[in-house]
C-alpha positions in Angstrom: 5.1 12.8 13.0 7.2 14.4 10.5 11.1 14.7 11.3 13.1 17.7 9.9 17.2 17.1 9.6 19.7 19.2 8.5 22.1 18.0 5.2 25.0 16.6 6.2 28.0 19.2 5.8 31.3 18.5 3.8 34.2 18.9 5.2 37.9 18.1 3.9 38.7 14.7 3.3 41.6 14.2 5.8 39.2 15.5 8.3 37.4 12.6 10.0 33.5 12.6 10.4 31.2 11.3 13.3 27.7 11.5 13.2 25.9 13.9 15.5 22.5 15.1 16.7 22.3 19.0 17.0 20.5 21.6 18.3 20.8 24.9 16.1 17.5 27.1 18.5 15.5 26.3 20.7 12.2 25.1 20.2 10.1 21.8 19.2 11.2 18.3 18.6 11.8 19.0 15.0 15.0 21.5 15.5 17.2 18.3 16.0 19.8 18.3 13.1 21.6 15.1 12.0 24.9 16.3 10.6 28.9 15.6 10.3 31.0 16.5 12.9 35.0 16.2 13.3 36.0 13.7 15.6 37.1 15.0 19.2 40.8 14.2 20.1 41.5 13.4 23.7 43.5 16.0 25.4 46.7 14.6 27.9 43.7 13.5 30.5 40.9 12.8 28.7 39.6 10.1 26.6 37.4 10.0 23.4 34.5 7.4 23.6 32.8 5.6 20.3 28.7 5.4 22.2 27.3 2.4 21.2 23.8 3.5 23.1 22.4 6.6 24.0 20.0 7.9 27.0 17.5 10.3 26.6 15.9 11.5 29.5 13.2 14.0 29.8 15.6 17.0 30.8 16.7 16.4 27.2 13.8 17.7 25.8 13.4 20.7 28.2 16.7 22.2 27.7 16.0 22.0 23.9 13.0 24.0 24.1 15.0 26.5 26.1 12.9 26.5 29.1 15.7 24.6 31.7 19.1 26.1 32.2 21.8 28.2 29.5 22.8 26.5 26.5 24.9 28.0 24.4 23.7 27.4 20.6 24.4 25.3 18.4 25.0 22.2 20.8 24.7 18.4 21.1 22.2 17.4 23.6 22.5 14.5 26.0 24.0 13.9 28.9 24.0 9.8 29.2 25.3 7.1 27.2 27.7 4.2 26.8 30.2 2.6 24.8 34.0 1.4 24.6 37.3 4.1 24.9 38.4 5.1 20.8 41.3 7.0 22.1 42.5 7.8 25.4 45.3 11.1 26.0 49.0 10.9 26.5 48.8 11.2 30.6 45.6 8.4 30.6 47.2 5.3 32.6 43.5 3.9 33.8 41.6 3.3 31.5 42.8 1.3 27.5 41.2 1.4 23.9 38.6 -1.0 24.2 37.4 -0.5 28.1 33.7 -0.6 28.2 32.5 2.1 30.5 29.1 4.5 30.6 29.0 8.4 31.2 28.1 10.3 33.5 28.5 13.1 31.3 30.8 14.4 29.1 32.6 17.7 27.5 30.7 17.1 24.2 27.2 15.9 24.2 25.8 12.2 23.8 23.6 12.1 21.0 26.5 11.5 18.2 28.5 8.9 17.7 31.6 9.7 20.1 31.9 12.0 23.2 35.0 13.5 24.5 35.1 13.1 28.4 37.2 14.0 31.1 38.2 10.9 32.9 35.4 11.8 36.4 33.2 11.3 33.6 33.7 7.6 33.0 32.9 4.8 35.1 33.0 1.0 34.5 29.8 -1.0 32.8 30.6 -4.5 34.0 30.3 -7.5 30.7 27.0 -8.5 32.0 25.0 -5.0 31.5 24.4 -4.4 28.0 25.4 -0.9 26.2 22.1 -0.2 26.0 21.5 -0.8 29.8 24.4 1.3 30.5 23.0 4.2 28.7 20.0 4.1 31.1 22.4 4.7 34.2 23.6 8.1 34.9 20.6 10.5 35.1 18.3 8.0 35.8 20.0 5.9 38.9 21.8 9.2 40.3 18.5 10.7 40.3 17.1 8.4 42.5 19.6 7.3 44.5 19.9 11.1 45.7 16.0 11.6 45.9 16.3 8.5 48.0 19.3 8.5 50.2 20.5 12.1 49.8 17.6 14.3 49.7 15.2 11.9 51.3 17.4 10.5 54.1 15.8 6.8 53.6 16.3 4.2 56.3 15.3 0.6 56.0 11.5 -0.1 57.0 10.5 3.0 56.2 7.3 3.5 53.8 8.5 4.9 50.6 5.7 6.3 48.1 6.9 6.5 44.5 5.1 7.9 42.0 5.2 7.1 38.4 7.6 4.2 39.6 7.3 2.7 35.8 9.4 5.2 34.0 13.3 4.9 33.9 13.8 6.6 37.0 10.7 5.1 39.1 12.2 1.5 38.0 16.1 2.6 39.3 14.3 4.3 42.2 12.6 0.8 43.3 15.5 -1.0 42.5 17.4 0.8 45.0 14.6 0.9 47.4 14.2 -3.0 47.2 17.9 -3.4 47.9 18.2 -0.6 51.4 15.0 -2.4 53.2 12.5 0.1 52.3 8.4 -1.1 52.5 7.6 0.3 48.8 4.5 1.4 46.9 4.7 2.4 43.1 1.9 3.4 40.9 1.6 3.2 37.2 -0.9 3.8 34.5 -1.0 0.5 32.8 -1.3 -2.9 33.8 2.1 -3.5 31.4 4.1 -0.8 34.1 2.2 -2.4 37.0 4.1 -5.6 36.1 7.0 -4.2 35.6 6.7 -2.1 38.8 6.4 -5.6 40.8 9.1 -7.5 39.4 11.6 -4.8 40.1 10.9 -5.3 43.6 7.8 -3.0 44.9 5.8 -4.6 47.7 2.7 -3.3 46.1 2.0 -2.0 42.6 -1.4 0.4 42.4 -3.1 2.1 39.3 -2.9 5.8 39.8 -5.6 6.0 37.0 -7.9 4.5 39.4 -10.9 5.9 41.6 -9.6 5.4 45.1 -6.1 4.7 44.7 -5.0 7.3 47.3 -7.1 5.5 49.9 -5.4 2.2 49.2 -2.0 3.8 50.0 -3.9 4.9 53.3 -4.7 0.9 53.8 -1.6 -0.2 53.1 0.1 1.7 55.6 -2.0 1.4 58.2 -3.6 5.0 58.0 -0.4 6.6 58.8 1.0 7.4 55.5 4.2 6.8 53.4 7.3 8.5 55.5 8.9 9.4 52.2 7.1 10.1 48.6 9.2 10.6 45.3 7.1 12.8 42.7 7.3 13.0 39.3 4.8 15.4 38.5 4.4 17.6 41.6 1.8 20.2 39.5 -0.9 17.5 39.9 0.3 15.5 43.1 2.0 17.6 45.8 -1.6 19.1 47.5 -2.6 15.1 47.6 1.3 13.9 48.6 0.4 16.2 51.7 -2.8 14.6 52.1 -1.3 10.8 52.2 2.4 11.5 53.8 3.1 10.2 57.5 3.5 12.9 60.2 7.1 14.1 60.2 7.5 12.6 56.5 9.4 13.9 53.3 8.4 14.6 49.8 11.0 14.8 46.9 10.0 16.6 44.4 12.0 15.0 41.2 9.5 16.2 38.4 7.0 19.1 37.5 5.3 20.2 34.7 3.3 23.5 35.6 2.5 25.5 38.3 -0.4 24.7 40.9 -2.0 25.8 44.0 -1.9 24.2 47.2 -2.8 24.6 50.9 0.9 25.2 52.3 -1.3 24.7 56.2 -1.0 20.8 54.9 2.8 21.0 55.9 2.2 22.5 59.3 -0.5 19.4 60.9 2.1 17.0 59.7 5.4 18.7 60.4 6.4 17.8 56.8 9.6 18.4 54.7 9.6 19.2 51.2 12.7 18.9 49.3 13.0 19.9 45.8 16.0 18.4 43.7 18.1 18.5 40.6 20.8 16.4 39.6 22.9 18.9 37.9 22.9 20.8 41.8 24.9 17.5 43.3 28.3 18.7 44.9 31.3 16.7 43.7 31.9 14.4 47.0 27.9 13.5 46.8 28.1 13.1 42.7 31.4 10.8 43.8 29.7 9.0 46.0 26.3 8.4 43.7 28.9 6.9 41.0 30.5 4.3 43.6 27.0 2.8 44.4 26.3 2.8 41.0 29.1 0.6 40.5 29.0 -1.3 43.4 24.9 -1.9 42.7 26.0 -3.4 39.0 28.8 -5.3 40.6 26.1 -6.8 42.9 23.8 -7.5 40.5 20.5 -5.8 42.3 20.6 -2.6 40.1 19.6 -4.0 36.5 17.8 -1.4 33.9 15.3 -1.6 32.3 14.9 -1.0 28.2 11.5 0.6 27.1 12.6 2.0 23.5 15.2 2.1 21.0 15.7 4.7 17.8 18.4 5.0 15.8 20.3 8.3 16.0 18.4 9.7 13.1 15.3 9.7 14.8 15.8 11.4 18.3 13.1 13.8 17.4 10.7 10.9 17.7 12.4 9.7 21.1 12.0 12.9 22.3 8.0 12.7 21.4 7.6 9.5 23.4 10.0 10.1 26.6 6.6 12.9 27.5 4.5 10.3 26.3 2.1 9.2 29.8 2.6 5.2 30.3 6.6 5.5 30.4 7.7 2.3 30.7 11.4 1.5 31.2 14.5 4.3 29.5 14.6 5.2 25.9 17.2 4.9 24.7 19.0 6.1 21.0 21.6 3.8 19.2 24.0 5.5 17.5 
């Protein structure tokens, strides 16, 4: 693939320069722009952050093609990353130069060098989880912990059904499945994701890319179903999600990538609940409360993510190729 960046712009020389990703228009891959930006400055209650590691999530590439949510243009995409605080504002008392921390968000945009953030948009990354690690938390681990607990209303011993349970948010979802009780299934297309799929904790890893895999999920629960499925790409599995899920059961629907057609008299046999979700529709007090278990999880030690990719900075065009790419294994993740 052939990347496309903009020339670096001049600016005066007392001005200082970070290096940024931006995105001038909408479109493909190759409208990402590495150029100079001036520094942020911390207002009296925020804090400037020098990113060490940056996230990139498939939202990423969506907004940029202008087909998810208003962006204002030009703008610096990215929503997840972490690092140590650069400068911190006159009224800061919290947090010093130095603290490590990730984001969950920010005023700015991830993919450059430093991010201006409120201080809700901070939280702690403990010594033992690496930048990189930290840049996989926000979308990734909120995502499922509210597909799970908030939208899904899991309960230990349940059946949990989670699809695509390789990719950066299937690995956080089982993580935090594993760690509440849950019996849990996760499919992947390779047998490199399958592994990875078991040692994050799922009872039982299955090939989705294999004849018959839906009837092994009827096997392993005894012909009664998952009580909860997490989908990833509800255009090609929501009419079979009805098919498999328990009487009374829930689907989440965390990812879609077209339109479909489906028998909605599959809902009614089963009494069945479907729940669409999107992180950026989390009210404060539940966003609050995704961010202490976060932390608490890390603290713990059973949340622990999981690195697929790195690029440097320079080349989140290609990250933005392979986060679509089928076989996801683990976050990609940009170092900047």
């Amino acid at each position: 693939m052939q990347h496309t960046f903009g020339r670096r712009c001049r600016l005066p020389y007392e001005v200082s320069l970070m290096r940024a990703i931006q995105v001038p228009q909408f479109g493909g891959p190759e409208v990402l722009k590495l150029v100079d930006l001036a520094d942020p400055q911390p207002g009296p209650q925020q804090v400037v952050v020098r990113l060490h590691a940056i996230g990139v999530n498939p939202v990423d590439t969506y907004i940029r093609s202008g087909i998810y949510g208003e962006r204002p243009l030009p703008y610096v995409p990215g929503t997840d990353a972490a690092g140590e605080i650069l400068q911190v504002g006159s009224e800061v008392s919290t947090w010093k130069v130095g603290d490590r921390c990730y984001l969950n968000g920010s005023l700015t945009g991830t993919y450059a060098q430093q991010a201006l953030c409120n201080l809700n948009q901070i939280q702690p990354l403990p010594e033992k989880i690496t930048y990189q690690q930290g840049a996989a938390l926000y979308v990734p681990y909120s995502t499922a912990y509210r597909a799970l607990f908030q939208r899904g209303a899991a309960r230990p011993g349940q059946w949990v059904l989670i699809h695509g349970a390789s990719g950066g948010v299937g690995l956080a979802a089982t993580q935090w499945a594993r760690a509440h009780g849950l019996q849990i299934i996760g499919t992947a297309g390779t047998e490199e994701g399958l592994r990875s799929v078991r040692e994050q904790g799922a009872h039982h890893a299955i090939n989705h890319r294999q004849e018959g895999y839906r009837q092994q999920i009827g096997e392993l629960t005894r012909g009664q179903g998952p009580d909860l499925i997490l989908e990833m790409l509800a255009n090609v599995n929501l009419q079979h999600d009805l098919d498999l899920l328990a009487k009374y059961g829930t689907i989440v629907v965390i990812g879609n990538r077209g339109s479909l057609e489906f028998n909605p008299r599959a809902t009614m046999g089963k009494d069945a609940n479907i729940h669409g979700m999107s992180l950026f529709n989390t009210p404060s007090p539940q966003m609050e409360e995704i961010q202490a278990a976060i932390v608490a999880g890390l603290q713990a030690g059973f949340l622990n993510p999981v690195i697929g990719q790195e690029f440097p900075l320079e080349e989140a065009a290609a990250a933005h190729a392979a986060v679509l790419e089928p076989g996801a294994l683990g976050k990609i993740v940009l170092i900047s």
